[in-house]
C-alpha positions as CSV (number, residue, x, y, z in Angstrom):
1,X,66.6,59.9,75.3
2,X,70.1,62.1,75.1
3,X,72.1,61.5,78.6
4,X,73.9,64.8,79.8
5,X,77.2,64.0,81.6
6,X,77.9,65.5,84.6
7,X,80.2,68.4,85.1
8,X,81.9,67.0,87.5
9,X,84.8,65.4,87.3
10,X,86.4,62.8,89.8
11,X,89.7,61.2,90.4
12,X,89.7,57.7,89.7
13,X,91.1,56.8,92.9
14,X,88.6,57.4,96.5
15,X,90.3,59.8,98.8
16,X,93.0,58.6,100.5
17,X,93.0,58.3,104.6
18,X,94.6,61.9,105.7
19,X,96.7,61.9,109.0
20,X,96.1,64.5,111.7
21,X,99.2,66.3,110.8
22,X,102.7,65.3,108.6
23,X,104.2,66.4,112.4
24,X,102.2,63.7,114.1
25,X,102.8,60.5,111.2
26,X,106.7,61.5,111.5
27,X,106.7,61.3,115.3
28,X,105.2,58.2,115.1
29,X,107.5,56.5,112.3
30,X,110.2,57.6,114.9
31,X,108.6,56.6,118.1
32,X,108.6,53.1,116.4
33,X,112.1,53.1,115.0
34,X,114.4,55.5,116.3
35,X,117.4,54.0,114.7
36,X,115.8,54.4,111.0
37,X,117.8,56.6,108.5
38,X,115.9,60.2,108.2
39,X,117.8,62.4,106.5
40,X,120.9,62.4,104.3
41,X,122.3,66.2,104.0
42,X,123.6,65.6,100.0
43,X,125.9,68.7,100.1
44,X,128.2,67.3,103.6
45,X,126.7,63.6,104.4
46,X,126.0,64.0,107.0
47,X,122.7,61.9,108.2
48,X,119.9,62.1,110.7
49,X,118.0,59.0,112.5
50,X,114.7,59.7,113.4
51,X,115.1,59.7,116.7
52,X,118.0,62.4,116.7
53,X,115.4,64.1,114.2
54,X,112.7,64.0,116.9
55,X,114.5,64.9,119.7
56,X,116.4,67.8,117.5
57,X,112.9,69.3,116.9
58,X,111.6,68.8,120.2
59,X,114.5,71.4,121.4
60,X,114.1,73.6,118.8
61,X,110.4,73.8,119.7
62,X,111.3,74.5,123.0
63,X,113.4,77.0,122.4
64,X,110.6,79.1,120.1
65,X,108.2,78.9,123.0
66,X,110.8,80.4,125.5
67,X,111.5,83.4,122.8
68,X,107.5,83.9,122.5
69,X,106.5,82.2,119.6
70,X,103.1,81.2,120.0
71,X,100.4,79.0,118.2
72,X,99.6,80.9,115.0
73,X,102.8,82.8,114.8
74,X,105.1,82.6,111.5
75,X,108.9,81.9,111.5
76,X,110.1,83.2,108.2
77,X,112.7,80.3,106.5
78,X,115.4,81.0,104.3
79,X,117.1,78.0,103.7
80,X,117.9,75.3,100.5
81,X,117.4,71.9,101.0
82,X,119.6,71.1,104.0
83,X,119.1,68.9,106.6
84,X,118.1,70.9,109.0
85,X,115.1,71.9,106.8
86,X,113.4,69.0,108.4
87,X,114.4,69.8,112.1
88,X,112.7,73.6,111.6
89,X,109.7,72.8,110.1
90,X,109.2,70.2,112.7
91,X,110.3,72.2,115.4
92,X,108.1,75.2,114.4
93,X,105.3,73.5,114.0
94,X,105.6,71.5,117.6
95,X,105.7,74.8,118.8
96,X,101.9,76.0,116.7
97,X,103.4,78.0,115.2
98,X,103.7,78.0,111.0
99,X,106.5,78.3,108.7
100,X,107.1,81.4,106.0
101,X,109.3,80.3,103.3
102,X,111.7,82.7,101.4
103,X,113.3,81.9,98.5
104,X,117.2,82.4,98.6
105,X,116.9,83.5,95.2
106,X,115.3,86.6,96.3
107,X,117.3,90.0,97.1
108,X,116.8,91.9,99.4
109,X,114.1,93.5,98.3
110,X,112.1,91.0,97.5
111,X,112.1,89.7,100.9
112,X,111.1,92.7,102.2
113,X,108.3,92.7,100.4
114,X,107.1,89.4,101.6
115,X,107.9,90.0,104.7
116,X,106.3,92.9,105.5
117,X,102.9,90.7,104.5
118,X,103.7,87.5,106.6
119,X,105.6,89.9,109.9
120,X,106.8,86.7,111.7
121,X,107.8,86.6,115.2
122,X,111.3,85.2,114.0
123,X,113.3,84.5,111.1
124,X,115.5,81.3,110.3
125,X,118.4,81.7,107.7
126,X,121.5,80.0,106.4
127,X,124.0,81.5,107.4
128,X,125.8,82.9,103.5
129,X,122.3,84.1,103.5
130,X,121.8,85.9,106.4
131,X,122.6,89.6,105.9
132,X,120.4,89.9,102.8
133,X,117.7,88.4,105.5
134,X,118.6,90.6,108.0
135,X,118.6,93.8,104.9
136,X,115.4,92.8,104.8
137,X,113.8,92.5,108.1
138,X,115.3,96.0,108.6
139,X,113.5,97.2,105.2
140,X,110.4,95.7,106.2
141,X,110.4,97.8,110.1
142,X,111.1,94.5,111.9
143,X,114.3,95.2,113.0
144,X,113.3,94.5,116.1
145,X,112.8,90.3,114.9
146,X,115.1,88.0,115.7
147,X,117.5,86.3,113.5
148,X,118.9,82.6,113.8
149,X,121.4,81.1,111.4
150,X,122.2,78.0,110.1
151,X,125.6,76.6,109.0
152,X,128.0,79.3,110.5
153,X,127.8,83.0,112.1
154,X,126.4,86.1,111.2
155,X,126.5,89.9,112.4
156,X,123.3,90.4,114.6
157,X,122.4,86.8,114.5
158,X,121.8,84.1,116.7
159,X,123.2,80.6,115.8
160,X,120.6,77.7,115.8
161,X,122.0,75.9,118.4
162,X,121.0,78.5,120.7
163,X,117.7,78.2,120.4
164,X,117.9,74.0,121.2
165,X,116.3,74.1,124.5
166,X,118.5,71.8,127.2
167,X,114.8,70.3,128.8
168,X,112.5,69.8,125.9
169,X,110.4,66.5,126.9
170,X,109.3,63.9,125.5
171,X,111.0,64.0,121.9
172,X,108.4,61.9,120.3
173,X,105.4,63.8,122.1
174,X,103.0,64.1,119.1
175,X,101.7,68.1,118.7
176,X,98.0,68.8,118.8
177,X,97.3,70.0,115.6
178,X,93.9,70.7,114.1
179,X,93.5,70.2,110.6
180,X,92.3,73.8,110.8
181,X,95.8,74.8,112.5
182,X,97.6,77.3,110.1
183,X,101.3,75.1,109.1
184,X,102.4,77.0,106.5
185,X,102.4,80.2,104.3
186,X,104.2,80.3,101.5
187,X,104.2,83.1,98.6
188,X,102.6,82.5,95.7
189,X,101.7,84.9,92.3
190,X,98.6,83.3,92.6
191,X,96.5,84.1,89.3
192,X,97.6,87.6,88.9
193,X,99.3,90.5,90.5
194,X,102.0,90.7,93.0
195,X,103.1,87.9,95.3
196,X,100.4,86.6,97.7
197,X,100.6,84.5,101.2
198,X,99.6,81.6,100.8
199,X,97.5,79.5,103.8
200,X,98.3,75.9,104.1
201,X,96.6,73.9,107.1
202,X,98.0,71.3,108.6
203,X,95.6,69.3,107.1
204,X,96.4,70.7,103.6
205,X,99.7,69.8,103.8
206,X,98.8,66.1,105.2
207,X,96.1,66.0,102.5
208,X,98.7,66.6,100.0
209,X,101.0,64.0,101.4
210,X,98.5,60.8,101.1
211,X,97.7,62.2,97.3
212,X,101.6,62.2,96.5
213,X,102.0,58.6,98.5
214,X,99.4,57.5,95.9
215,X,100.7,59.0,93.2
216,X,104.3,57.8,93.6
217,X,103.2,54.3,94.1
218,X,102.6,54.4,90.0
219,X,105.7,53.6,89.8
220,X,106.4,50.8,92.6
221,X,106.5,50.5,96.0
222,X,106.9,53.3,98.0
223,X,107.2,53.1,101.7
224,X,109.6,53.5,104.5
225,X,112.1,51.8,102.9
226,X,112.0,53.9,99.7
227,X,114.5,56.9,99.5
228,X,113.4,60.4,98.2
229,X,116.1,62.7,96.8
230,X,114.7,66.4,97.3
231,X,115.9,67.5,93.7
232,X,112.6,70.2,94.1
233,X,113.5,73.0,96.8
234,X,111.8,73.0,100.0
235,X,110.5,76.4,99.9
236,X,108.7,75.7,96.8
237,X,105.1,74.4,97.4
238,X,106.1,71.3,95.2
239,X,109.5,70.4,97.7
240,X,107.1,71.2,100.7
241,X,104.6,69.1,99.8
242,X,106.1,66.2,97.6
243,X,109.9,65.9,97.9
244,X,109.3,67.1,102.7
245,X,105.7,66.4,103.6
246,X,105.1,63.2,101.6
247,X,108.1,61.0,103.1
248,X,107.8,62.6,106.4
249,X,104.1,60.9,106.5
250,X,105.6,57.4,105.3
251,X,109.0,57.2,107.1
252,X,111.0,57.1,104.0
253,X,114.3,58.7,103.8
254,X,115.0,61.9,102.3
255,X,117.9,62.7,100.7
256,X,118.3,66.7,100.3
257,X,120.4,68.7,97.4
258,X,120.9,72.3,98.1
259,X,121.2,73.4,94.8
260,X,119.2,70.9,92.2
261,X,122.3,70.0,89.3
262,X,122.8,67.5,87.2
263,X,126.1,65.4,88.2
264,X,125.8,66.1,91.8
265,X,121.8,64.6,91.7
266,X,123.2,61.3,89.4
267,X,126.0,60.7,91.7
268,X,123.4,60.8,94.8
269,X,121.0,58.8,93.1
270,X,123.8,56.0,92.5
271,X,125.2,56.6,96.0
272,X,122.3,56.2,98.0
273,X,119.9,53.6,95.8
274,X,117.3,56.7,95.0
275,X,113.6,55.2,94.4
276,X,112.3,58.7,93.8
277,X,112.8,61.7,92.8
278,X,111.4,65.4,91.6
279,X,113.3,67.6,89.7
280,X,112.9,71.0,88.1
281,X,112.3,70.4,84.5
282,X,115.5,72.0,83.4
283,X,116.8,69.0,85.1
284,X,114.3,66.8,83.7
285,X,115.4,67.9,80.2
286,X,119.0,66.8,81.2
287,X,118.4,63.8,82.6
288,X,116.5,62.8,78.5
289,X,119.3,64.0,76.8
290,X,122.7,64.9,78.9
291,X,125.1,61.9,78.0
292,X,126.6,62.2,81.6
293,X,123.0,60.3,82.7
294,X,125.0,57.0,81.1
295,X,128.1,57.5,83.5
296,X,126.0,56.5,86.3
297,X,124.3,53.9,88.1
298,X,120.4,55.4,88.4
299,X,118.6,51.3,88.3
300,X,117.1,52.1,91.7
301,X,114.5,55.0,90.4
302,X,110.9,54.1,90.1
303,X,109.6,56.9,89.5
304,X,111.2,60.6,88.1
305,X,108.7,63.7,88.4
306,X,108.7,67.4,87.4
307,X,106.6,70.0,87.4
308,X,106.1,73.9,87.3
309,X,106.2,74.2,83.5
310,X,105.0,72.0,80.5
311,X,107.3,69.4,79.5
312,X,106.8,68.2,75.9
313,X,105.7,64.5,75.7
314,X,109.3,63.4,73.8
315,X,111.3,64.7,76.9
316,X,109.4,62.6,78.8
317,X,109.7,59.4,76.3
318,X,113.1,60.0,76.2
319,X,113.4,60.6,80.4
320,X,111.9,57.6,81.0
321,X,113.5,55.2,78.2
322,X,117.1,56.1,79.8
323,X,116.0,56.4,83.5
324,X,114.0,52.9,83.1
325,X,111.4,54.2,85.6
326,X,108.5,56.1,85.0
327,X,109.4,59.8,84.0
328,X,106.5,62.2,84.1
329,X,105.0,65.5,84.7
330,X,102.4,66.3,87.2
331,X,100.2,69.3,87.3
332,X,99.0,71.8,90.3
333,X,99.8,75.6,92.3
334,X,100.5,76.8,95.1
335,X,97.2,77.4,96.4
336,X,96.7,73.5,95.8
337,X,99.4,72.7,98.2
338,X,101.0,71.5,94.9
339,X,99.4,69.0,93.2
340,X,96.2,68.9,90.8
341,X,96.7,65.7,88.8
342,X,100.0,63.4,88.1
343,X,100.4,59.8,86.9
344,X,98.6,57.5,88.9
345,X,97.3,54.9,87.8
346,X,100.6,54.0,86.2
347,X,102.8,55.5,83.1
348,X,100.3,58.7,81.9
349,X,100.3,59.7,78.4
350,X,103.5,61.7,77.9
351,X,102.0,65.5,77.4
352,X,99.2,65.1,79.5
353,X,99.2,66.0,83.5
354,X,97.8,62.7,84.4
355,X,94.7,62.0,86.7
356,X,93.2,63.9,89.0
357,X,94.8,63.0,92.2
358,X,92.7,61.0,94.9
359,X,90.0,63.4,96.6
360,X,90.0,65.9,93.4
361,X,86.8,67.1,91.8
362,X,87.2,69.3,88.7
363,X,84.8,71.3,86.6
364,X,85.8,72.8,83.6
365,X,84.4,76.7,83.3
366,X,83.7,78.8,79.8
367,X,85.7,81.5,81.6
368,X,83.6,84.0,79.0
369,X,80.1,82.8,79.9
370,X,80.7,81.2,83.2
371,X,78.7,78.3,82.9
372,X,80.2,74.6,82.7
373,X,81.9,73.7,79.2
374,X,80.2,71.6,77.1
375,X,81.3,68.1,77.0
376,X,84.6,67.5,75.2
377,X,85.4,71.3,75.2
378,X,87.9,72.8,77.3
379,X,87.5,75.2,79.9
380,X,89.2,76.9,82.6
381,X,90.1,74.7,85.7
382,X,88.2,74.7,88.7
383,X,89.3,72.0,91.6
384,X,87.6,71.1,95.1
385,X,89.9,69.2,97.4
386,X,91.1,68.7,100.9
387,X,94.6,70.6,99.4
388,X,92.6,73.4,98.2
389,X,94.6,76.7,100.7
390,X,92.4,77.9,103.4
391,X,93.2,81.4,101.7
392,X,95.4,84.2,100.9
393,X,97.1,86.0,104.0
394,X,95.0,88.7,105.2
395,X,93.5,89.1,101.9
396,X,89.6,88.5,101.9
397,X,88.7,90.0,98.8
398,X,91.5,88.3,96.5
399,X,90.8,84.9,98.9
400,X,86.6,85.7,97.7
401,X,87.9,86.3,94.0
402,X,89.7,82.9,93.6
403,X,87.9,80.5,95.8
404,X,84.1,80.3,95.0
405,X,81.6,80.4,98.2
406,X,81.0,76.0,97.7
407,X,84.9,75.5,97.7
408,X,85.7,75.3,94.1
409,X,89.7,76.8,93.5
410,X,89.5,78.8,90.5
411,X,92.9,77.8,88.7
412,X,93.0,80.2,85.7
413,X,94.4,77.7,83.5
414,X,92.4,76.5,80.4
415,X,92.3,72.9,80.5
416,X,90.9,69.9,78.7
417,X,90.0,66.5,80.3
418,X,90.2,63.4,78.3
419,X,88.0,60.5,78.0
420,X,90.3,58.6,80.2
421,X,90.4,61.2,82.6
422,X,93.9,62.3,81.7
423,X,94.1,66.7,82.2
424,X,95.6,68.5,79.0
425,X,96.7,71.7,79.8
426,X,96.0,73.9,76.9
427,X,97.0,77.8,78.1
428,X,97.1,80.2,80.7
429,X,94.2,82.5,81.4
430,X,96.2,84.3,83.7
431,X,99.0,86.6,83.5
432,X,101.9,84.6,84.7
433,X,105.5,84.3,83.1
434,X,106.9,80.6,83.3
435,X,110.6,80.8,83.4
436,X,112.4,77.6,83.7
437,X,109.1,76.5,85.6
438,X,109.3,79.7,88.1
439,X,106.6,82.0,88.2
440,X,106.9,85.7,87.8
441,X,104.7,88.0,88.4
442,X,104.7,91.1,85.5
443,X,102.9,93.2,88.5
444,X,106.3,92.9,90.5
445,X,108.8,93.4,87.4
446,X,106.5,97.2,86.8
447,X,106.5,98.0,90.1
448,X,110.5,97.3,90.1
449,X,110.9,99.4,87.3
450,X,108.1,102.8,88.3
451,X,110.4,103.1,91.5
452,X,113.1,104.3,89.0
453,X,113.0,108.3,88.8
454,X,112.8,108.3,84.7
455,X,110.4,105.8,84.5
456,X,106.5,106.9,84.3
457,X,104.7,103.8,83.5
458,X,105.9,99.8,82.8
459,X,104.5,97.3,81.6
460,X,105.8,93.7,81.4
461,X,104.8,90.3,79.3
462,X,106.3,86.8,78.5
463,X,108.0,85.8,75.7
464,X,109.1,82.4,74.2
465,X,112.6,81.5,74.8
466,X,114.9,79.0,73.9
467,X,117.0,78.5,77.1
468,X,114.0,79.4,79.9
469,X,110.5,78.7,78.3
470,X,109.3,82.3,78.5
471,X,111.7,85.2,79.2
472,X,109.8,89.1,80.5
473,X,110.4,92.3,78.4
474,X,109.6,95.3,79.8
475,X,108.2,98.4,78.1
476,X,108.2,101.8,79.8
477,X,107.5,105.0,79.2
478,X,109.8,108.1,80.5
479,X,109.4,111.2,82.2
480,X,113.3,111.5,82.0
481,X,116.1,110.6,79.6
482,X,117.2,107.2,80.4
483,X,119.0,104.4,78.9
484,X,117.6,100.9,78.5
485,X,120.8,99.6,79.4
486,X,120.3,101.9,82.8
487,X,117.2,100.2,83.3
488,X,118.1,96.8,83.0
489,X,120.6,97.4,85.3
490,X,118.4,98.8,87.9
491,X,115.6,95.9,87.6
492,X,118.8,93.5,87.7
493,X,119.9,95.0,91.1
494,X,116.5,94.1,92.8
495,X,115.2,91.1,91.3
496,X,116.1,87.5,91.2
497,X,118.1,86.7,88.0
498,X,115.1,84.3,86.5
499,X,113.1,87.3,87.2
500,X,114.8,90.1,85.1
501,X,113.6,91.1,81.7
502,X,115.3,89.6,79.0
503,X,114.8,93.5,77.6
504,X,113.6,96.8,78.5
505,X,111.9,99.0,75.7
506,X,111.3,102.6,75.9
507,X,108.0,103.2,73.8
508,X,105.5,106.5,73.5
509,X,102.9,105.0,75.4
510,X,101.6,101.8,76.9
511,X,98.0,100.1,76.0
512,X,95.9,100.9,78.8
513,X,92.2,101.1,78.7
514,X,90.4,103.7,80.3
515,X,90.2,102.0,83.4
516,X,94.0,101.9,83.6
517,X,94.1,98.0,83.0
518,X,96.8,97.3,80.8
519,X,96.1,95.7,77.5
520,X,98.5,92.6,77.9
521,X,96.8,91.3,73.9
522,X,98.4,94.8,72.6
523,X,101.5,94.6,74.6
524,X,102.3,90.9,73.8
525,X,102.0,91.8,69.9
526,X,104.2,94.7,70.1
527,X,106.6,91.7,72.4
528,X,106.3,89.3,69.6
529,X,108.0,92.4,66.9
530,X,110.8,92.9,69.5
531,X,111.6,89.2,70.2
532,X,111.9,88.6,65.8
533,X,114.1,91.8,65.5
């Protein structure tokens, strides 16, 4: 009699118990200890109990519901990992309302963009950053949205402290969140095309708290005496939900780095006894092989994690023989509120993305048939979890096109799943460039490029790079005489620097079929002739 396995696939561990909201567990962590260290801002010092982190909040809250925000509403962030990351999102989500992170690697532009999707009823920015924020709103046609800054003034901008309400209550009142309640809506490339909201409930994000609370106890105790460095940025699904969410739930202490560098994250590590920490793996490759990693004192760490791009299995041998701690990557998206699988059930095998983490189903899909893979074959990914995004915002039909009517999270990746559970991530299905663990969109490079007045059609693909991973070049076609060097220029003056082509081509023609898709196969050849010459 032949047994057929079944095509599910389960974490090892059960699902974990899932607070009403990250906003409630941190409330109560202070309630109970006010005194406790919070927050250590990495870039001044300066610290945060959590009681002055609960009552700091409680204003802020205050204040957004006398300026009009309501339940449901989005404040737009643009922020790196300060301390007063923490107070906002608190604050904004004791008000109901959700947060909108924007990357302070974007320009202007880019904002814009964004913005005009997620059209929140006010906007939170550090203060260097404020104007191209405020370019923005304008760009978008919500000039009329206020602007608050943090960390100094700016023209036609409010400063934080304004907003801290002088009677704000109870500062360790816990909100009344549903796990339905929208928290956050971060943009995402999603499988394809140009950048896409993002819905995160508050019970995705305190679903993906209690799988990273699992997941970081592979390497040792983790509780409210551990210490987090946020080495991953906050607006970054990966910061939200590991290096913010995740110690928020416990009570541990958070130590945040603005901008994630080598010597600056060793000399907090030492400083402040760091049990873990999550890096972008351009960091993770330093800390395997930079020499500077033996000037300091980094016995504390337990666990080291990265993620965003593959890390080859020697980088992580290496990581972890000089860290002594467990140094690995884990797997997930956005639209997972991060994470997929990671090591958890100790060390996984370097290469691999771990175990699916606790609550995870997977099926692996022939993506040309449709049916389940076979047994031992890999497929593309699909997951079912309480992380998986409510949805895209206001997009039903890309929302109906990734997530299947039963719940399953089409990833687009082609993945295989070991005997012992362990994922292997084998390619991309989708269109995505990886750049230093970034994802960029080709979709937003072309568009970039057609606004250009010579420029009739673009089309954009990854190639391998030594430095990044995967670099775009651009080909175009002209209506006008034009320069590449023009063009490059151009894209450089509206796009984040990880997000500029490498190259831009002028060519006859592009490969499009008759339905105007773009052949990517054809373009990536005529790529892979450019990149050798």
């Amino acid at each position: 009699m032949t047994t057929i396995s079944s095509p599910i696939h389960r974490s090892p561990l059960p699902a974990p118990p899932i607070e009403p909201s990250v906003a409630a567990a941190a409330l109560r962590h202070a309630a109970a200890d006010p005194a406790a260290l919070a927050i250590v801002d990495g870039a001044t010092g300066a610290t945060l109990t959590r009681g002055e982190l609960a009552a700091r909040s409680a204003a802020l809250a205050a204040g957004l519901r006398e300026r009009g925000v309501r339940p449901g509403d989005l404040v737009a962030v643009a922020m790196p990992n300060l301390a007063w990351w923490p107070v906002v999102a608190l604050g904004v989500w004791r008000a109901g309302a959700a947060i909108s992170p924007l990357s302070p690697l974007w320009t202007a532009d880019e904002s814009a963009r964004v913005l005009a999707r997620a059209v929140p009823r006010l906007a939170i920015a550090f203060a260097p950053f404020a104007g191209a924020v405020r370019e923005a709103l304008d760009t978008a046609g919500l000039d009329d949205v206020e602007l608050a800054v943090v960390g100094g003034d700016a023209v036609d901008a409010t400063p934080i402290e304004a907003l801290l309400a002088l009677d704000a209550g109870d500062p360790f009142a816990e909100p009344a969140l549903g796990p339905q309640d929208l928290a956050a809506v971060p943009f995402s490339s999603g499988t394809s095309g140009l950048p896409k909201g993002v819905r995160l409930t508050h019970g995705n994000l305190a679903a993906a708290a209690a799988q990273a609370i699992s997941g970081f106890r592979a390497g040792g105790p983790y509780d409210e005496r551990s210490v987090v460095l946020a080495g991953a940025p906050f607006f970054h699904s990966i910061g939200l939900a590991l290096m913010l969410c995740a110690p928020l739930t416990l009570g541990a202490t958070i130590v945040t780095v603005p901008i994630p560098q080598l010597e600056p994250i060793l000399g907090l590590v030492a400083a402040h006894r760091v049990t873990h920490l999550t890096v972008p793996p351009p960091v993770f490759d330093a800390l395997a092989d930079d020499p500077r990693v033996d000037d300091h004192d980094v016995a504390s760490l337990l666990l080291a994690v990265t993620g965003g791009a593959h890390t080859p299995a020697d980088v992580e041998r290496r990581a972890s023989e000089r860290l002594g701690c467990i140094a690995r990557q884990g797997y997930g998206m956005t639209e997972a509120t991060c994470t997929i699988s990671c090591p958890l059930l100790g060390p996984s095998t370097p290469g691999t993305g771990g175990w699916l983490v606790p609550g995870t189903e997977a099926r692996l899909v022939d993506p040309q048939s449709g049916v389940d893979a076979q047994p031992g074959e890999p497929g593309e990914l699909w997951v079912r979890g309480p992380q998986v995004m409510q949805g895209y915002h206001d997009l039903p039909e890309e929302t109906a096109a990734t997530i299947t009517a039963d719940g399953w999270l089409r990833t687009g990746d082609l993945v295989a799943i070991r005997d012992d559970g362990q994922l292997e991530i084998r390619d991309r299905l989708k269109e995505l460039i990886k750049v230093k663990g970034a994802s960029v969109a080709p979709a937003e490079i072309e568009l970039v490029l057609r606004q250009h007045p010579a420029v009739r059609d673009a089309g954009v693909v990854g190639v391998p790079d030594a430095d990044r991973g995967e670099a775009p070049i651009a080909f175009v076609t002209l209506g006008a005489p034009v320069e590449s060097a023009e063009l490059e220029d151009f894209a450089a003056a509206r796009l984040a620097g990880y997000k500029r082509p490498r190259e831009v081509v002028v060519v006859d023609d592009l490969p499009r079929l008759p339905t105007g898709k773009l052949v990517r196969r054809v373009l990536r050849e005529r790529a892979g002739v450019v990149a050798r010459a």
